[in-house]
C-alpha positions in Angstrom: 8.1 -2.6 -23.9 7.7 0.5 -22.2 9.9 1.1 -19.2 8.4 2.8 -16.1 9.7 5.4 -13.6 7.4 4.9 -10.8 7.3 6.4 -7.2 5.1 4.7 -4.2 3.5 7.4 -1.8 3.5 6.5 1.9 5.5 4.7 4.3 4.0 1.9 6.0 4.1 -2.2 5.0 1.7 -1.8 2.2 4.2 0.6 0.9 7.3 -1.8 1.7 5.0 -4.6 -0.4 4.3 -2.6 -3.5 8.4 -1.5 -3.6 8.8 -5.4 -3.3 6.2 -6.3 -5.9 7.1 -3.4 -8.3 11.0 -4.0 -8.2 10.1 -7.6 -9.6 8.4 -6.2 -12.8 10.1 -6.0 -16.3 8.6 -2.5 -16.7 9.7 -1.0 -14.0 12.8 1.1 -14.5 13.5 3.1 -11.6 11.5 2.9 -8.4 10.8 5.9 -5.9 8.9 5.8 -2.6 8.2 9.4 -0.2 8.7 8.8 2.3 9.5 5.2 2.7 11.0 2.9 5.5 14.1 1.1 6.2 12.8 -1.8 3.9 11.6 0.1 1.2 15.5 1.8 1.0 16.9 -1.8 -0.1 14.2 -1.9 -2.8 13.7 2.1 -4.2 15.4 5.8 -3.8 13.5 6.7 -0.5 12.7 10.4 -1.0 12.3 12.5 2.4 8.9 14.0 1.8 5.4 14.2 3.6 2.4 12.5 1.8 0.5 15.5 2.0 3.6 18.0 0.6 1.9 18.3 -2.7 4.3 20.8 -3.9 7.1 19.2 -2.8 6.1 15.5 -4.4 5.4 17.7 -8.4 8.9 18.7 -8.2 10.1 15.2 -7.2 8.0 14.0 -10.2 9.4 16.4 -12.6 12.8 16.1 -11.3 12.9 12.3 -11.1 11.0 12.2 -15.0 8.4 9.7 -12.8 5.7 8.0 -15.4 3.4 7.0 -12.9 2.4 7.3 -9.1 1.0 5.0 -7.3 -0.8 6.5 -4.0 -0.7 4.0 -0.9 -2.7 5.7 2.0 -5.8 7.4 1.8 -5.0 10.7 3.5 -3.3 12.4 -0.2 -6.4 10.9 -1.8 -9.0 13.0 0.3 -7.0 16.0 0.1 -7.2 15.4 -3.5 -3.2 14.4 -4.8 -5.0 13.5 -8.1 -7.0 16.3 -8.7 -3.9 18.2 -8.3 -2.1 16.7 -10.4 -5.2 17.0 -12.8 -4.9 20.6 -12.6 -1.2 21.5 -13.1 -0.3 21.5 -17.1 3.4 19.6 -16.1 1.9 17.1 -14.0 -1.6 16.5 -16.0 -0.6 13.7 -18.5 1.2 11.3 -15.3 -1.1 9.1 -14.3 -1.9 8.5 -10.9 -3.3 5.2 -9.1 -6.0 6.3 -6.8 -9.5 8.4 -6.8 -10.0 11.8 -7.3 -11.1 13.6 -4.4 -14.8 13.1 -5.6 -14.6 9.4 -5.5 -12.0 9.3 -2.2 -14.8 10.6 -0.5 -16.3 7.2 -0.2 -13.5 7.0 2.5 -13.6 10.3 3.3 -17.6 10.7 4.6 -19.1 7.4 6.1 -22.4 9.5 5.7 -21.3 9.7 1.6 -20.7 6.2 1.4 -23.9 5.3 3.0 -26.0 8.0 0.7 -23.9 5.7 -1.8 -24.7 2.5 -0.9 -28.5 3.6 -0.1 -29.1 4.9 -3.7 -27.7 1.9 -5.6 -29.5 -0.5 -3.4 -26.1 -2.1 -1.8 -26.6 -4.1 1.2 -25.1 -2.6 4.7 -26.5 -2.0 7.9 -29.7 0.6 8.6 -28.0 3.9 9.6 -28.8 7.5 10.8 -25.9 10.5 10.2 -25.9 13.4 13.5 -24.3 16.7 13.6 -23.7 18.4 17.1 -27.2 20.5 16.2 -29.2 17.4 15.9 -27.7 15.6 18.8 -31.4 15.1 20.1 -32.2 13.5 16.9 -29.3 10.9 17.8 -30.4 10.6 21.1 -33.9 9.5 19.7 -32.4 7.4 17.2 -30.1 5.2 19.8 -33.4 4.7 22.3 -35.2 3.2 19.0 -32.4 0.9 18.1 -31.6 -2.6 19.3 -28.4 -3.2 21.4 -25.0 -3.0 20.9 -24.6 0.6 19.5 -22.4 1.7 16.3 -21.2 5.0 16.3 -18.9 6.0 13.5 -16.8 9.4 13.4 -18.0 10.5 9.8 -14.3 11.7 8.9 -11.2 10.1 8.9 -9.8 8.8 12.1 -7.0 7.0 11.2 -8.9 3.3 11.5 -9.8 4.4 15.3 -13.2 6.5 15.2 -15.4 3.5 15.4 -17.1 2.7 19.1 -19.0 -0.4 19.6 -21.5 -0.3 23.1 -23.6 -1.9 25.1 -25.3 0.3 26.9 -27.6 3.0 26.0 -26.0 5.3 28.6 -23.0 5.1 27.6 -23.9 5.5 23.5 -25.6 8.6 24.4 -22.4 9.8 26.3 -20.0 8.6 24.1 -22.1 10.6 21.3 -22.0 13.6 22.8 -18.4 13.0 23.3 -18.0 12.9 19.7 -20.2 15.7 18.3 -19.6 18.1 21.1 -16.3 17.5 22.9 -14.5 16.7 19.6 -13.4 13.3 21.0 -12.3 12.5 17.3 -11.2 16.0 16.1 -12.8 17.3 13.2 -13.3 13.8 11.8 -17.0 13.3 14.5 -18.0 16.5 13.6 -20.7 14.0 11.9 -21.6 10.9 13.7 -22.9 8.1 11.8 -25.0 5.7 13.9 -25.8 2.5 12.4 -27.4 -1.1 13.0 -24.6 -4.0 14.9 -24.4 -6.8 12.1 -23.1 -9.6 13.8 -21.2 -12.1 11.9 -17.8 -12.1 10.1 -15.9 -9.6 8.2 -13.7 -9.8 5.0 -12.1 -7.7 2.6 -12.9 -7.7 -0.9 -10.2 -5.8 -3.1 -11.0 -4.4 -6.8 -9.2 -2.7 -9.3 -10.7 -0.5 -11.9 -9.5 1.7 -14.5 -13.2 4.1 -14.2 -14.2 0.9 -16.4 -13.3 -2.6 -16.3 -12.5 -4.3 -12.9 -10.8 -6.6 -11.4 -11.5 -8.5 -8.3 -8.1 -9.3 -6.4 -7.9 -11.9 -3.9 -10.2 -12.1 -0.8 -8.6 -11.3 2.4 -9.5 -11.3 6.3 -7.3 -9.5 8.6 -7.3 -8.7 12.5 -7.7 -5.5 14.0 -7.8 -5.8 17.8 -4.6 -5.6 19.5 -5.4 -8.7 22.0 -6.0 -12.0 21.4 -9.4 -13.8 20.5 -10.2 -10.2 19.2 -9.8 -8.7 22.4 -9.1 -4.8 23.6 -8.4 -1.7 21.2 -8.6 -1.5 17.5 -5.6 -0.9 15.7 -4.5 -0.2 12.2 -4.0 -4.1 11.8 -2.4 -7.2 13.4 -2.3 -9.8 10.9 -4.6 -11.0 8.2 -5.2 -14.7 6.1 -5.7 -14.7 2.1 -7.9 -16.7 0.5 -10.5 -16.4 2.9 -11.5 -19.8 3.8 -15.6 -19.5 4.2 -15.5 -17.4 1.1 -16.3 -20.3 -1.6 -17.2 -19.3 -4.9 -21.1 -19.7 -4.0 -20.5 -16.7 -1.6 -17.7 -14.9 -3.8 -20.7 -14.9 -6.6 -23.1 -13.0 -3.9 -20.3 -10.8 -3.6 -19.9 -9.6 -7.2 -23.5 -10.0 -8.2 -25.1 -8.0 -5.2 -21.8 -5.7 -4.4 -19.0 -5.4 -6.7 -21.1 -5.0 -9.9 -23.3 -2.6 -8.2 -20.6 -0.6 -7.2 -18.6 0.2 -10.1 -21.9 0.7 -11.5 -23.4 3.4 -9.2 -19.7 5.3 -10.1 -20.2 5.3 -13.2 -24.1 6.8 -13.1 -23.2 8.8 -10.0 -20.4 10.6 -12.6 -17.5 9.9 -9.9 -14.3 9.1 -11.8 -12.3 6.5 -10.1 -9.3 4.7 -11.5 -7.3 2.7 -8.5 -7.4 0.3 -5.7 -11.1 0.3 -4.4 -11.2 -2.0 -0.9 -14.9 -3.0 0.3 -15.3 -4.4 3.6 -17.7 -7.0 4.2 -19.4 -8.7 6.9 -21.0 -12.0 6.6 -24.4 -12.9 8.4 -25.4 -16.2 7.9 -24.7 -16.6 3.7 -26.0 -13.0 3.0 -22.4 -10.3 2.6 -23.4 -6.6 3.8 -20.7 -3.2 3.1 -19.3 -2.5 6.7 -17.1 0.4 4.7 -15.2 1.2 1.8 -12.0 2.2 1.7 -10.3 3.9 -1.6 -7.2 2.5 -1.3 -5.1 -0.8 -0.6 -5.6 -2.1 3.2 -2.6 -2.7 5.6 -1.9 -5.3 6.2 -3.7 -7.3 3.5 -2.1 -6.2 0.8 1.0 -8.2 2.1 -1.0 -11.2 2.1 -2.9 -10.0 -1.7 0.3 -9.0 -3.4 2.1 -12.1 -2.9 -0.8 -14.5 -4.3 -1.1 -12.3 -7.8 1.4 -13.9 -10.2 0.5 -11.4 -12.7 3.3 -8.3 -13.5 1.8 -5.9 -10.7 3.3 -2.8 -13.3 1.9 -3.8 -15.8 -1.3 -3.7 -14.5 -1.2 -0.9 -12.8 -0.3 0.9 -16.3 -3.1 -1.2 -18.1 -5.2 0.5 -15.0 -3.5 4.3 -15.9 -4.1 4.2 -19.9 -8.0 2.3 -19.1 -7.4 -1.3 -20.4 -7.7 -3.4 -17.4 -10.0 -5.7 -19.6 -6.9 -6.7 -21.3 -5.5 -8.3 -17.9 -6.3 -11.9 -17.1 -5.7 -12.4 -13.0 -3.3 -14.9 -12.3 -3.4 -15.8 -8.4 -1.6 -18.1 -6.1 -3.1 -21.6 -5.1 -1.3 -21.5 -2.3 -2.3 -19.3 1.1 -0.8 -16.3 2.1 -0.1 -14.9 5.9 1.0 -12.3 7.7 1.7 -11.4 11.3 2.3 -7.5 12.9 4.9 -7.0 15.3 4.4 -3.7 17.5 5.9 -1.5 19.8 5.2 -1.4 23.0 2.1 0.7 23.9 1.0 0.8 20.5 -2.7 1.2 19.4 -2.1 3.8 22.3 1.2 6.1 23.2 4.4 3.7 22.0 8.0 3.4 22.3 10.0 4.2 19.6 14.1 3.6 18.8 14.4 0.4 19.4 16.9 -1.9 17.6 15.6 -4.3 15.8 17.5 -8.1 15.5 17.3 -10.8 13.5 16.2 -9.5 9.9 16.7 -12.5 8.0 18.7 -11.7 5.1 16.8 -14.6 3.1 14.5 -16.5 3.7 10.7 -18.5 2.8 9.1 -15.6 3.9 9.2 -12.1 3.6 9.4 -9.1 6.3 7.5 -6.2 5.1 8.7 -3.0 7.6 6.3 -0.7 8.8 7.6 1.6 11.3 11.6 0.7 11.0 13.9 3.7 10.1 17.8 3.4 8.8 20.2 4.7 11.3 24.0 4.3 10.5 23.7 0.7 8.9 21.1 -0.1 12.5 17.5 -0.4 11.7 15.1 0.9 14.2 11.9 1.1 15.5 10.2 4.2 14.1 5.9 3.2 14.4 3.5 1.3 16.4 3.4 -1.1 13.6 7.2 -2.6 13.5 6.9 -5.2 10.6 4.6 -7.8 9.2 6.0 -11.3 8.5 4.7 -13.2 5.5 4.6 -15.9 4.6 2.9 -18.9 1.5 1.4 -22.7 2.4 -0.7 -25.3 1.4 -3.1 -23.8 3.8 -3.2 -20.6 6.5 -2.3 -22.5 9.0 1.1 -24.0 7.3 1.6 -20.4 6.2 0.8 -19.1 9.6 3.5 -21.7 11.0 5.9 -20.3 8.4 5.5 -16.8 10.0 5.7 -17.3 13.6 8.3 -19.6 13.0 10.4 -16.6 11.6 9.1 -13.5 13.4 10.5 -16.3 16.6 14.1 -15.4 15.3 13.3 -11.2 15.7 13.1 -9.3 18.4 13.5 -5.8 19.8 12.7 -4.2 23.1 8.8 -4.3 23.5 7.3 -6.1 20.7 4.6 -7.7 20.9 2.5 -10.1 18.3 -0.8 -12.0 18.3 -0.5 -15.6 18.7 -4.0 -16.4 17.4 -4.5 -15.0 13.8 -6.6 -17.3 12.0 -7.8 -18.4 15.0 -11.5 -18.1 14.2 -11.0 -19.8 10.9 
C-alpha cells in the first residue's frame, strides 16, 4: 500500500477534524497542517505559514516530500492554490483536493453560481446581479419584488455579506451601502438580489474526482449567534448529521434534480473540479432549492460528516487525486453525529482573545475539535471567535446533543459563550 505524506491547509475545526480523521488512516505516513491550531499540533507537524503564502507552502511541499494537499478553506482556492500548483513543473504531478480557480469561482461569484445554476436548469431562488453603475436598475428591481429582501455581496465575505430585510427603505439603503460605500469591501462591488425562500436549510456534501461522485452525509448547522436563530450570522454554532426531515424520498429529489445536474453542467461547462463540493439547500414544502455552493468542506459540519464516514478518509481522498472515486463504496455511521461552538466573547463582532482555556478532556466519548486555540508554554489559549466545537455520536441528535453539552459543561474560559438550543427546530 502506498504510504502518504499529506499536509491540511487552514486552521480552523474543519482543519482540527481532517488531522483527526487522516491520522486514523493506514496510508497516511506523515501528516502536515499550515497553519494549524493547538489541536491540530497533538495530531500533525503544524507548519507556521499563511494560507494564501503560495510560495512559502511549494517549498514546504518540496521540503517535507508531501504526496498530497488537501485545501480546507476557500480563500487559497479562489486565489487559485491549484492552478498554481498546476503551473510549476516541481509541484505539477502533487495532487491537490480542491477546484481550480475556474471551478472555485462557484464560491467565488454568487452572480457565477447563479449564471450556473440558471443554465443547467437547477432550482434556487429568482435573482438579479447590480454593480454600483446600475444601482437604479436594483432600485427597480427591489420595488418589483415581494417582501423580505435578499441582498448578497457577490464576493467573498467571509460567511457575513448576506442581509436579510424587511423594508423596502432600508433594502434600498443597505444597497447603496454595499455598491457605493463599500460596506463589504471589494467583495459588494456586485450585489446579487434574489427572491426570500422561506423554509429550511441543509447541507448536501459531494465528493468528485471531475468524474464520479460521492454524496457524503447530510448535515444542518446553525449560523446565528443567539438562540432560536436569533441576532448576527456567524461562521457557525453548531450543526446535527443525518438531517432528520431529509428521508430518502427527499434525498432522491436531491440527487435527481441537484447533485446529478451539477456535476453535470461541470462537466459540459469544461470547469475541472476534483474536491469537496458543499451545496446548500433550503427546503419549501418537499421541493429542495440551491441557497449557495460552496467549493470546499463547511465548518462546522464536517465535524459532524467526518465522524459518520467509516470509510479510510486517505484513501479516498487519493482515490479522488488519481480519478477513481467509483471504486469507493461509502460506509456511514447509523448513529447521529453533533456538535456545539464555543466562542469568545464578542465574537461574530470584535472578540477577546488569550484566554485560558480549562478542562480539555484528555479522553473522552466525544471529541473537541479546536478552532481558535493556540499553544503557549504547555497552556492552550483562546486565539479566534470560534474557540472549539464539541462532538459528539447517539442513537439520535438529541442523545448526541446531550453527549456534547454534557462535556463542553466541564470547559470553560473567560467569555465563552454556546447555544443551548441546536437542534432545536428539529
Amino acid at each position: 500500500m502506498k504510504k502518504l505524506n499529506i499536509l491540511v491547509l487552514g486552521s480552523g475545526g474543519r482543519e482540527h477534524a481532517f488531522c483527526w480523521k487522516l491520522a486514523q488512516s493506514k496510508m497516511t505516513d506523515r501528516l502536515f497542517v499550515a497553519p494549524g491550531n493547538a489541536g491540530t499540533k497533538a495530531l500533525a507537524t503544524n507548519l507556521d505559514i499563511g494560507i494564501n503564502d503560495f510560495d512559502a507552502l511549494k517549498n514546504a511541499v518540496i521540503q517535507n516530500n508531501i504526496d498530497l494537499v488537501v485545501v480546507g478553506p476557500e480563500d487559497p482556492l479562489v486565489n487559485g492554490i491549484h492552478d498554481f500548483f498546476l503551473n510549476n513543473d516541481k509541484l505539477n504531478k502533487i495532487p491537490v483536493i480542491g477546484p481550480q480557480k475556474l471551478g472555485a469561482t462557484l464560491e467565488g461569484s454568487k452572480e457565477f453560481a447563479k449564471d450556473f445554476m440558471s443554465r443547467h436548469n437547477i432550482p434556487t431562488a429568482q435573482y438579479g446581479s447590480f454593480t454600483p453603475e446600475k444601482i437604479q436598475d436594483g432600485y427597480a428591481f427591489l420595488e418589483q419584488m415581494k417582501p423580505p429582501y435578499v441582498l448578497k455581496a457577490d464576493g467573498l465575505a467571509a460567511g457575513k455579506g448576506v442581509l436579510i430585510m424587511n423594508d423596502l427603505d432600508n433594502a434600498k439603503k443597505e444597497l447603496s451601502n454595499m455598491l457605493l460605500n463599500k460596506k463589504f469591501g471589494k467583495a459588494s462591488s456586485k450585489v446579487v438580489i434574489e427572491e426570500f425562500l422561506s423554509g429550511i436549510e441543509l447541507s448536501c456534501f459531494v465528493l468528485t474526482d471531475g468524474k464520479n461522485h460521492v454524496t457524503l452525509p447530510m448535515a444542518k448547522d446553525y449560523k446565528r449567534i443567539g438562540e432560536g436563530d436569533t441576532g448576527l450570522n456567524t461562521g457557525g454554532m453548531g450543526a446535527v448529521s443525518p438531517v432528520p426531515f431529509a428521508d430518502q424520498k427527499f434525498y432522491n429529489v436531491i440527487q435527481k434534480n441537484i447533485v446529478e445536474p451539477t456535476i453535470e453542467g461541470l462537466k459540459k461547462d469544461n470547469i475541472p473540479y476534483v474536491g469537496f463540493l458543499f451545496i446548500g439547500l433550503i427546503r419549501v414544502e418537499d421541493t429542495p432549492y440551491v441557497i449557495e455552493y460552496n467549493v470546499r468542506m463547511g465548518d462546522p459540519e464536517t465535524q459532524v460528516v467526518l465522524p459518520r464516514i467509516k470509510n479510510d478518509l486517505a484513501e479516498m481522498l487519493y482515490a479522488t487525486a488519481v480519478g477513481k472515486l467509483d471504486e469507493v463504496e461509502l460506509l456511514v455511521e447509523k448513529k447521529s453525529a453533533t456538535t456545539v461552538v464555543a466562542v469568545s466573547r464578542g465574537y461574530p463582532e470584535a472578540y477577546e482573545k488569550g484566554k485560558i482555556i480549562n478542562g480539555l478532556p484528555s479522553s473522552t466519548s466525544s471529541t473537541v475539535f479546536q478552532a481558535g486555540t493556540t499553544n503557549n508554554e504547555g497552556e492552550i489559549l483562546t486565539n479566534g471567535g470560534r474557540v472549539i466545537a464539541v462532538t459528539s455520536l447517539g442513537d439520535d441528535h438529541k442523545k448526541a446533543l446531550k453527549n456534547s453539552y454534557n462535556l463542553l459543561y466541564k470547559i470553560s474560559f473567560e467569555g465563552m459563550y454556546y447555544r443551548k438550543d441546536i437542534g432545536f427546530d428539529l
